[in-house]
MIZAGU-790368 format. One record per residue: residue number from 1; x, y, z of N, C-alpha, C in turn. Coordinates in nm, 3 decimals, m for minus. Layout:
<recs>
+-----+---------+---------+---------+---------+----------+---------+---------+---------+---------+
| num |  n_east | n_north |    n_up | ca_east | ca_north |   ca_up |  c_east | c_north |    c_up |
+-----+---------+---------+---------+---------+----------+---------+---------+---------+---------+
| NUM |       X |       Y |       Z |       X |        Y |       Z |       X |       Y |       Z |
...
+-----+---------+---------+---------+---------+----------+---------+---------+---------+---------+
</recs>
This chain:
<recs>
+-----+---------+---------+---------+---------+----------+---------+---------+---------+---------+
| num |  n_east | n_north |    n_up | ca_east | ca_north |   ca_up |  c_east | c_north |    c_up |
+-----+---------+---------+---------+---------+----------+---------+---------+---------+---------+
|   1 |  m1.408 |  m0.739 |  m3.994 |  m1.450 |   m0.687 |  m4.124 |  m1.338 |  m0.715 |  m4.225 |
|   2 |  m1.325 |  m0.793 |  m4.351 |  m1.253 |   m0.819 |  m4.467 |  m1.223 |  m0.647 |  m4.521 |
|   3 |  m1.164 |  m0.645 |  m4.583 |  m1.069 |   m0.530 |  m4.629 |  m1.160 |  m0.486 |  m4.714 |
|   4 |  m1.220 |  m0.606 |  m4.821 |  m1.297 |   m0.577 |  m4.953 |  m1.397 |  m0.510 |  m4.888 |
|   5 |  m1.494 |  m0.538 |  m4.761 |  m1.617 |   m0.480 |  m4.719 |  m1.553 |  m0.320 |  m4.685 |
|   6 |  m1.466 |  m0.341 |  m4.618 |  m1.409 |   m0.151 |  m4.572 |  m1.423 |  m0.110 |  m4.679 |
|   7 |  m1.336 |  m0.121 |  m4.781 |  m1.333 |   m0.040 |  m4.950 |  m1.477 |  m0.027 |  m4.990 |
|   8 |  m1.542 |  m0.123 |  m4.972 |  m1.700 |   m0.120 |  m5.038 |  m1.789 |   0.024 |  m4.936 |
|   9 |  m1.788 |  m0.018 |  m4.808 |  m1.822 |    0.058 |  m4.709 |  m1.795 |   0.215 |  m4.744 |
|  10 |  m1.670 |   0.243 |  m4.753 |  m1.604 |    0.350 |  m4.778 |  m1.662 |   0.462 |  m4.891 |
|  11 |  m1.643 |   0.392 |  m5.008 |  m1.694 |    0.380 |  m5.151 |  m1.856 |   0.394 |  m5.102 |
|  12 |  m1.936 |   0.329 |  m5.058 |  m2.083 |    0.342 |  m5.046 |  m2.115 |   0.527 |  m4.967 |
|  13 |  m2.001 |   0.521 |  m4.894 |  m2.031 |    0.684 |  m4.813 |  m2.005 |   0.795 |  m4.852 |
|  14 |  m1.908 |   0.769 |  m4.941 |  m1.830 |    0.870 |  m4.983 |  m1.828 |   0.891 |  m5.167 |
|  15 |  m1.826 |   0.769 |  m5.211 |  m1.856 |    0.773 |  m5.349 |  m1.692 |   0.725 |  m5.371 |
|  16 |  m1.691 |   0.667 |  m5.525 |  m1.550 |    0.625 |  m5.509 |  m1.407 |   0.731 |  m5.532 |
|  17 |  m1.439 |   0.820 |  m5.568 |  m1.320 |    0.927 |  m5.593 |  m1.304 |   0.992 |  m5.441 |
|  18 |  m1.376 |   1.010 |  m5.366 |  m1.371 |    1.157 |  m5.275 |  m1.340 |   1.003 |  m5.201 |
|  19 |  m1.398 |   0.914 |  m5.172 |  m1.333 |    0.760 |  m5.071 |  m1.132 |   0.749 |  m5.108 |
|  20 |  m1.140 |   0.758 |  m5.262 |  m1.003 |    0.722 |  m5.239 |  m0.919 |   0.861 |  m5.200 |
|  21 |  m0.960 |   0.967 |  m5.199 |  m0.932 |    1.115 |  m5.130 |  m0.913 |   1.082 |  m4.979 |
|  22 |  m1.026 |   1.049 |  m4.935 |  m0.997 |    1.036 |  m4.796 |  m0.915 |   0.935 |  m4.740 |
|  23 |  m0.871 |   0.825 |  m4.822 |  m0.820 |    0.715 |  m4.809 |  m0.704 |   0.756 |  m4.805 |
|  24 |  m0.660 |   0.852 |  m4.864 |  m0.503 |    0.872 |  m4.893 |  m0.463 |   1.008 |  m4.878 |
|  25 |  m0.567 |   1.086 |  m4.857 |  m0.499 |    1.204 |  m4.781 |  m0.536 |   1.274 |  m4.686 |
|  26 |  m0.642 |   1.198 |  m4.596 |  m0.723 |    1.299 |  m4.449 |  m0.621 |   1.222 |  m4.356 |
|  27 |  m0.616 |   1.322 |  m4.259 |  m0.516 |    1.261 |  m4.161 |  m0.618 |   1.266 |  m4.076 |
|  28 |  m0.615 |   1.118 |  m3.965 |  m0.737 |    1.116 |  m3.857 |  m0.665 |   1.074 |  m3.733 |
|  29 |  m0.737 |   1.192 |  m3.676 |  m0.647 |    1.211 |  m3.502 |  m0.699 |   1.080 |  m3.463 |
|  30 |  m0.776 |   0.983 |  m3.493 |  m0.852 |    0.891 |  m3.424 |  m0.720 |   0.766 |  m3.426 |
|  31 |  m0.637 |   0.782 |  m3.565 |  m0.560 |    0.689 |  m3.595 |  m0.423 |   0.701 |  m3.577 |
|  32 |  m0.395 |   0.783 |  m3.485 |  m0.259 |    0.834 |  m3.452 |  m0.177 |   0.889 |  m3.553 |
|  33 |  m0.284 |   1.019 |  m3.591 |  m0.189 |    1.144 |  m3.711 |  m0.215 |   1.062 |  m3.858 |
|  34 |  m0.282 |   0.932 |  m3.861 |  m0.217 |    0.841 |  m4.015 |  m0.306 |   0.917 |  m4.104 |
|  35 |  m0.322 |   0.836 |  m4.221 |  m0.401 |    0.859 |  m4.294 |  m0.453 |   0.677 |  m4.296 |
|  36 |  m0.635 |   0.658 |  m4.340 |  m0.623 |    0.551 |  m4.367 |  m0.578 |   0.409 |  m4.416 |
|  37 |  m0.478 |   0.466 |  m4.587 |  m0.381 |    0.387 |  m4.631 |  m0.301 |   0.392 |  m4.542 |
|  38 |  m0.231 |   0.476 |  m4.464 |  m0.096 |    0.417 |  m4.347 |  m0.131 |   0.390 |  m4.269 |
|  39 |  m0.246 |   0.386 |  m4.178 |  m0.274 |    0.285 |  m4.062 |  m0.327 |   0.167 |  m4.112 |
|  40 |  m0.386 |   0.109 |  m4.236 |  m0.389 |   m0.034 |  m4.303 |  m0.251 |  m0.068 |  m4.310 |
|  41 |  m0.201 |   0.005 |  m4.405 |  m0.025 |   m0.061 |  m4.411 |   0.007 |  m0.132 |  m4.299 |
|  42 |  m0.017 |  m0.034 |  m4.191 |   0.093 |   m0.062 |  m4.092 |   0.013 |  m0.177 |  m4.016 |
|  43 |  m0.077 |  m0.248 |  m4.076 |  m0.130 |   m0.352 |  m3.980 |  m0.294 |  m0.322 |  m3.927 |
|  44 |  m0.299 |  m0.184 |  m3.908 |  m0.429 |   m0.177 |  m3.793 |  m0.556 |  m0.238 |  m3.849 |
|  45 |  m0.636 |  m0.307 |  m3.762 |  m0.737 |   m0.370 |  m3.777 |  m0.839 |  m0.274 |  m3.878 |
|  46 |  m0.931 |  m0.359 |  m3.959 |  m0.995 |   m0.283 |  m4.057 |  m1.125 |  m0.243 |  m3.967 |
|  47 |  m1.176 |  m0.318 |  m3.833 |  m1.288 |   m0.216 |  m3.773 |  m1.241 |  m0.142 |  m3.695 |
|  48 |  m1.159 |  m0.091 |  m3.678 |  m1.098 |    0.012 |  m3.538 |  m1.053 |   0.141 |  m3.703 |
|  49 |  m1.006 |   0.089 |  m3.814 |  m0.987 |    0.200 |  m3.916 |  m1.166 |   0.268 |  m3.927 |
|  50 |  m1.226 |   0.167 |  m3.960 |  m1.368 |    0.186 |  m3.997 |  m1.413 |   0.351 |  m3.879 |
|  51 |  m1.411 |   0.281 |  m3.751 |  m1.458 |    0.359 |  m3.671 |  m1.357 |   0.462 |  m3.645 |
|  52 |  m1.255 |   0.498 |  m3.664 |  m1.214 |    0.619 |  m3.723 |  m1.281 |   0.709 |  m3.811 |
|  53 |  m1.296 |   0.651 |  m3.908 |  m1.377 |    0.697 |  m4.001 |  m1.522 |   0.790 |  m3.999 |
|  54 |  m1.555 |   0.627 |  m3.893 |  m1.737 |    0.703 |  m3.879 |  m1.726 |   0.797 |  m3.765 |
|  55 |  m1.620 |   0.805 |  m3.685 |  m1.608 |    0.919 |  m3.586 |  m1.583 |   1.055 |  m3.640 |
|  56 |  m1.532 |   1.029 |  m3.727 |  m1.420 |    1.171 |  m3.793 |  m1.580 |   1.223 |  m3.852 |
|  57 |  m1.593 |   1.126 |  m3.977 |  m1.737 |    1.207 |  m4.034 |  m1.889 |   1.127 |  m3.998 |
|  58 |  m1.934 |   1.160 |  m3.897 |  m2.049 |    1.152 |  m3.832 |  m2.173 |   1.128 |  m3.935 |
|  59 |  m2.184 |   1.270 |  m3.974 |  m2.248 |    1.277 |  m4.048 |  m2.287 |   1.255 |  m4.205 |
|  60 |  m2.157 |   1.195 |  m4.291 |  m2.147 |    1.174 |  m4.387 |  m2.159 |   0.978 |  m4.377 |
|  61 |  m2.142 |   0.932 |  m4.265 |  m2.169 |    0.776 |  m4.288 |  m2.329 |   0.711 |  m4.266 |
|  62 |  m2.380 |   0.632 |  m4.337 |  m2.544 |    0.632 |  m4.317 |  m2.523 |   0.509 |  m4.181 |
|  63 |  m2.636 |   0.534 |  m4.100 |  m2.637 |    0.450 |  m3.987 |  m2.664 |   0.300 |  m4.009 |
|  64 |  m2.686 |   0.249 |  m4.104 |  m2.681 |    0.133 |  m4.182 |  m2.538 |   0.067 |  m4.203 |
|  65 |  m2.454 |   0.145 |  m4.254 |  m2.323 |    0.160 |  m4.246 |  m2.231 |   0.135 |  m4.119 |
|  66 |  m2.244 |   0.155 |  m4.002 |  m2.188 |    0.191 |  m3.907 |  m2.202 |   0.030 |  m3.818 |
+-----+---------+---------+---------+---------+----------+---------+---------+---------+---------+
</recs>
């Protein structure tokens, strides 16, 4: 997955303010304590971030999405 599709992805689930909220300040046990911006920084693949994501909020990602 390209970076631009994650941001788009993100942005499509969340809307773009509460996306860049979660982007930069939920910490996800899925990603070892990070937050999304610091496990991108640090390299991690953008579908293993993704599915962090759709694990953490289940219910807030549409299955289209996933």
């Amino acid at each position: 997955m390209r970076l631009t599709d994650f941001w788009a992805r993100l942005e499509e689930a969340f809307g773009p303010g509460y996306a860049a909220s979660i982007a930069s300040d939920q910490v996800l046990s899925q990603l070892g304590g990070r937050t999304v911006e610091q496990a991108l920084a640090a390299g991690e693949e953008t579908h293993v971030v993704w599915r962090a994501v759709v694990a953490a909020y289940p219910d807030r990602v549409p299955a289209r999405l996933r």
